[in-house]
C-alpha positions, 0 to 999 in steps of 0.5 A: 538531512534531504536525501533526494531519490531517483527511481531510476536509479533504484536496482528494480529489476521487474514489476510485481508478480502478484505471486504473494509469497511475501504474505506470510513474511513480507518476503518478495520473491524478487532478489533485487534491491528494491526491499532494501532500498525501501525499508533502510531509506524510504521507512526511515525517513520522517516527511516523504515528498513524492514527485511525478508527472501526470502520464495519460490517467496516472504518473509513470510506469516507473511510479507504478512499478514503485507503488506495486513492489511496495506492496511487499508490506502487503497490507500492514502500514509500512510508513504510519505516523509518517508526513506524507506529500506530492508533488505533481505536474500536470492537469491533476485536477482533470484526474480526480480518481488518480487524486483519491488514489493518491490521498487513500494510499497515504490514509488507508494504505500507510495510516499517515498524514496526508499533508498535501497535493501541490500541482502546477497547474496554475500559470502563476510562478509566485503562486506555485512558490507561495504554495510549495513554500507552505507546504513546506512548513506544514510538512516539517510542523506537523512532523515535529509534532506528532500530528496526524489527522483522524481517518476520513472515509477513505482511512475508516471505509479501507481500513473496514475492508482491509480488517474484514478479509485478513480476518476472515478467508484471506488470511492464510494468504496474508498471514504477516498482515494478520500477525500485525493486525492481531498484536496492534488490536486492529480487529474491533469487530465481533466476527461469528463467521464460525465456518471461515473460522475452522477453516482458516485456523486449519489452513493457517497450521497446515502453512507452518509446515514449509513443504506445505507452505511451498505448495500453497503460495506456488498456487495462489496465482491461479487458483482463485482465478480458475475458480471465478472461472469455472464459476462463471462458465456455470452461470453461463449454462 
């Protein structure tokens, strides 16, 4: 079955608040439909087709909030082994950065397989149907098979940063990513970061206590940004 989706349609209520509550349990803040609608339509389908329109350097403002309210998973990959694609109309290939962001959200991000992007930049009908038709069959092949492609620098170079800081001093911050990192082995280093180690085990017992909890994800807004702060007004003097 095509389920065809239009955002618009889609009870979104405000963009990301960057607040990370939903770290600890994937739980946004917002009490809209937007998490129900991704993890009962979009997570449950086997090939997912994106479509947009090239708008100054990226898609639409409502293509933003989408992929900014998706971060509820925080960084733990809510469509891996998925079939990934786009389609977008407009001058792409003019946007090369938009083009990584595109691939890295489908690699890095989700641990999918990036099938394609098919654009409309030619100014040939038969060659954007002959082009939309293979995609098409690479799509449904490869999702009846299985197939997904070895990480390429983008999956290897994200997933590297991804596992150093959940690891690491992010993760009383991230502690859902953590969780899942942990039980699928995703932490293949060796780590003698001792005093991020102690300090990190602490502060991930003290979240367990829901007061405590409350208190921290409350502040987690500004506390990293007065600290650059006031780190950078000290070099300043």
């Amino acid at each position: 079955m095509i389920d065809v989706i239009d955002l618009n349609d889609i009870d979104i209520r405000g963009a990301c608040l960057g607040c990370m509550r939903c770290g600890y349990d994937y739980t946004c803040t917002y009490q809209d439909g937007f998490a129900d609608f991704y993890n009962e339509r979009v997570r449950t389908a086997d090939i997912i087709v994106f479509a947009g329109t090239v708008k100054g350097r990226y898609l639409s403002s409502m293509w933003k909030t989408f992929y900014d309210r998706a971060f509820f998973w925080n960084h733990t990959p809510s469509l891996p082994g998925k079939q990934l694609g786009y389609i977008i109309s407009g001058p792409l290939t003019q946007n090369q950065n938009l083009i990584q962001i595109l691939e890295a959200s489908s690699t890095a991000r989700q641990h999918a397989n990036h099938v394609d992007i098919i654009t409309d930049e030619c100014d040939n009908s038969e060659e954007i149907d002959a082009l939309l038709q293979s995609f098409a069959e690479r799509l449904v092949r490869f999702a009846e098979e299985g197939y997904v492609r070895p990480q390429n620098f983008l999956g290897v170079g994200g997933h590297t940063v991804f596992r150093d800081n959940i690891w690491g001093r992010l993760r009383p911050i991230w502690q859902a990513d953590h969780r899942y990192f942990k039980k699928h082995g995703l932490y293949d280093f060796p780590q003698r970061d001792y005093r991020s180690r102690v300090l990190t085990s602490i502060l991930m017992l003290l979240t367990k206590i829901p007061g405590v909890r409350k208190k921290y994800y409350a502040n987690l807004k500004t506390f990293p940004s007065e600290m650059g702060l006031k780190r950078l007004v000290e070099r300043a003097d």
